[in-house]
C-alpha positions as CSV (number, residue, x, y, z in Angstrom):
1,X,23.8,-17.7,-3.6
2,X,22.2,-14.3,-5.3
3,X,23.1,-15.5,-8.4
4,X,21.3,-19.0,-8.3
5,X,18.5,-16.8,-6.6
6,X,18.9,-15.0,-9.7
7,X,18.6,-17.7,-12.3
8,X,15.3,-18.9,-10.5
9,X,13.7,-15.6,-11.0
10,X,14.7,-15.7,-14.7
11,X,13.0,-18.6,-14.7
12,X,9.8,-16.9,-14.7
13,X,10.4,-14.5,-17.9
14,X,10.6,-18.0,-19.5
15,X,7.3,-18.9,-19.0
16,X,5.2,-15.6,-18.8
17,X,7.5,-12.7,-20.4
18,X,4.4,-10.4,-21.2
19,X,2.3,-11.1,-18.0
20,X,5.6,-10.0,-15.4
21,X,6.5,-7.2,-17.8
22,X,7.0,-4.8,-15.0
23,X,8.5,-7.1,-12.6
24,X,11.2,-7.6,-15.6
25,X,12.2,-4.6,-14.8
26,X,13.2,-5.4,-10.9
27,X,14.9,-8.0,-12.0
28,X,17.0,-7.0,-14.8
29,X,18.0,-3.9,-11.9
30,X,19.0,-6.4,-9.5
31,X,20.4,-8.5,-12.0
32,X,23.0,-5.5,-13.1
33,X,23.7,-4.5,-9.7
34,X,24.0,-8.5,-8.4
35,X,26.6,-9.2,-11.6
36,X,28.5,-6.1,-11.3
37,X,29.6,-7.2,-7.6
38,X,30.0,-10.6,-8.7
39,X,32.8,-9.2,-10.7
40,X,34.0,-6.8,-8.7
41,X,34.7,-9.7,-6.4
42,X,36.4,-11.7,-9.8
43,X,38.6,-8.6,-10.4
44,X,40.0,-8.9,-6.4
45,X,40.0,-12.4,-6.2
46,X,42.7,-11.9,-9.3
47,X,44.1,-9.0,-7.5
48,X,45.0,-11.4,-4.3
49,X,45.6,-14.6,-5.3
50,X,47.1,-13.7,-8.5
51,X,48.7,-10.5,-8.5
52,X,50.1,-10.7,-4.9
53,X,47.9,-7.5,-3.4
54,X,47.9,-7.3,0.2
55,X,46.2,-5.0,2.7
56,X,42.9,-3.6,2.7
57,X,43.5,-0.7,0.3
58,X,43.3,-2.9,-2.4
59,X,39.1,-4.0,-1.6
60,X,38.8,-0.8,-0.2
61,X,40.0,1.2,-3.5
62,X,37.8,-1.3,-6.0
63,X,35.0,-1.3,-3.3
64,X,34.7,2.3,-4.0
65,X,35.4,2.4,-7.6
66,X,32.5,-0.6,-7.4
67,X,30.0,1.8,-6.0
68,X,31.3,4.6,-7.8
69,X,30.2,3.2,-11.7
70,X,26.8,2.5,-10.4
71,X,26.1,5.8,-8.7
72,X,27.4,7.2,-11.9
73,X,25.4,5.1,-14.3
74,X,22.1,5.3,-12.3
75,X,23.1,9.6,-12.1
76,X,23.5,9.5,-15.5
77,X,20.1,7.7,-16.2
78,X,18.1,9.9,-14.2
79,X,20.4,12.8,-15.8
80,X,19.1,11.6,-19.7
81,X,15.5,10.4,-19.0
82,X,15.2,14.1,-17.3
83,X,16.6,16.3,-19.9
84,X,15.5,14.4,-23.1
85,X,18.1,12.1,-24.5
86,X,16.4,9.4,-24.1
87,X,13.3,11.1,-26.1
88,X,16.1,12.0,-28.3
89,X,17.7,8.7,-29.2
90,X,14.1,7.5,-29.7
91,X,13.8,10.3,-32.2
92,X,17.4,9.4,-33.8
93,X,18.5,12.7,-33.2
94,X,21.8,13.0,-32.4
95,X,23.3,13.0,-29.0
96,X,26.7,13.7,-27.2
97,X,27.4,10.2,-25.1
98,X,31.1,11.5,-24.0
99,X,29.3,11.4,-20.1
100,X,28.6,8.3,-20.6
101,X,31.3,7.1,-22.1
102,X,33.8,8.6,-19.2
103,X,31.9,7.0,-16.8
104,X,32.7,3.3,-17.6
105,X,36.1,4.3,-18.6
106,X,36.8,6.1,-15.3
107,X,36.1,2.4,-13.8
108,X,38.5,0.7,-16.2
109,X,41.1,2.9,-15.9
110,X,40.7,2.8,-12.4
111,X,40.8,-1.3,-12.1
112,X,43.9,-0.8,-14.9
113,X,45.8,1.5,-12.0
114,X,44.9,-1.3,-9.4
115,X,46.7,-4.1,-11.5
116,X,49.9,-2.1,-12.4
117,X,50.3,-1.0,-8.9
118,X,50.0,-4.5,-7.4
119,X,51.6,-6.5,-10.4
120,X,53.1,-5.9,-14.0
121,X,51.2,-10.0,-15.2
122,X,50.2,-8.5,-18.7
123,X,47.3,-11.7,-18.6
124,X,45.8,-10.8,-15.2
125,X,45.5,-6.8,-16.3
126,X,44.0,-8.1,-19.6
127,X,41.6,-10.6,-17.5
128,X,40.9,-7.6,-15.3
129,X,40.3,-5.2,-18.1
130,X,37.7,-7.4,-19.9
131,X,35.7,-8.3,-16.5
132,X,36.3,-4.4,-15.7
133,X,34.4,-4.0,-19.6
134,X,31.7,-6.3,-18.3
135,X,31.0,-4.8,-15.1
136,X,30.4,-1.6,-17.5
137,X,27.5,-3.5,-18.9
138,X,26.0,-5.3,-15.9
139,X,26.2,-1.8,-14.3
140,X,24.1,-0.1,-17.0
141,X,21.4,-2.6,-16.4
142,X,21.3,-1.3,-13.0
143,X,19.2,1.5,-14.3
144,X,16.1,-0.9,-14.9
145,X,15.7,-0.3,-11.0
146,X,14.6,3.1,-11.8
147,X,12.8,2.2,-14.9
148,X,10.9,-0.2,-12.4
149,X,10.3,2.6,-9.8
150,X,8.9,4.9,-12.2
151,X,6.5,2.1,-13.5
152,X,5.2,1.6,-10.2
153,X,4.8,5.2,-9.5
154,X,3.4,6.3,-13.0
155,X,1.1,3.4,-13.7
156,X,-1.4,5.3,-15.2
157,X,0.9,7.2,-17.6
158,X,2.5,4.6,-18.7
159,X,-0.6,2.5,-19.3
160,X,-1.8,5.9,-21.5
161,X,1.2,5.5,-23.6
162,X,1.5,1.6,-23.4
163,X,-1.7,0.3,-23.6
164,X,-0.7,-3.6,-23.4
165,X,1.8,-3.5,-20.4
166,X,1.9,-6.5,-18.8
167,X,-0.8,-7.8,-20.5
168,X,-0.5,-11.6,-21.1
169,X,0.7,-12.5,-25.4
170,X,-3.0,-13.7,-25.7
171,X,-4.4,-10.4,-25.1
172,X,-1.7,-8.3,-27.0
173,X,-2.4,-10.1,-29.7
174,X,-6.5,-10.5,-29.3
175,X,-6.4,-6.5,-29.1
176,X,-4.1,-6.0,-32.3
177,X,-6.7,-8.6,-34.0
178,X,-9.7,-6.5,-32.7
179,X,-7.9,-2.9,-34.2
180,X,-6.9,-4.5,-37.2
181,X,-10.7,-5.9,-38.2
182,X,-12.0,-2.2,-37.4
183,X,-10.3,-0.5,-39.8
């Protein structure tokens, strides 16, 4: 049900991208946080039915591994937008991503340890390990609920250094029009 309620809501970046630009950012948070449960049920639907687990430890252990990638990817996001690497990356300088990198590799090793304890099927651990590389992704978008926070809580600032925010295309495009005549 969250994911048709999902697919509704993109609905409206369809239609009016620039006028909901801050709401896009709500929804692509939700939308990270919403897929990357959606396969962290995937992964132990193929660890039950499939791969024969039994017992509570299995949920319990992915359950935590689940919250676990996007405590760390949100932590990590605050962690870069607070100490520059994001200001970095915009500059091209260059970075050291190894955090980052750990972090959705801690998740797929630890979803590789689930599968070899509760099965040797060398197709379920590779299904599992390319819905674990997935969940990486959709958990990274999680951040855009912080990005959305911030938004709301710095309107101002952000409307200093981004001028057209969530101004409809129209207007974007009347104001370039209006800058570009004056010089």
């Amino acid at each position: 049900m969250p994911v048709v309620i999902l697919q509704i809501w993109a609905l409206l970046y369809l239609f009016a991208p620039y006028k909901f630009e801050k709401s896009y950012y709500l929804f692509f948070g939700v939308y990270g946080v919403v897929n990357t449960y959606v396969y962290f049920l995937a992964i132990q639907k193929l660890l039950y039915l499939h791969l024969g687990a039994e017992g509570k430890v299995p949920f319990i252990i992915g359950f935590l591994l689940f919250i676990g990638l996007l405590v760390t990817m949100n932590w990590l996001n605050i962690k870069a937008l607070y100490t520059g690497t994001y200001h970095k990356m915009q500059q091209m300088e260059s970075i050291n991503v190894r955090w980052l990198s750990f972090a959705g590799l801690g998740y797929v090793i630890g979803q590789l340890i689930l599968t070899f304890v509760y099965s040797e099927s060398a197709k379920m651990m590779i299904f599992i390990f390319l819905i674990s590389l997935l969940s990486i992704i959709t958990a990274y978008f999680s951040v855009y609920l912080h990005r959305y926070f911030y938004i709301v809580k710095n309107k101002d600032l952000v409307k200093q250094v981004y001028p057209e925010f969530s101004l409809p295309l129209k207007e974007r495009q009347d104001g370039s029009k209006k800058s570009n005549r004056k010089k």
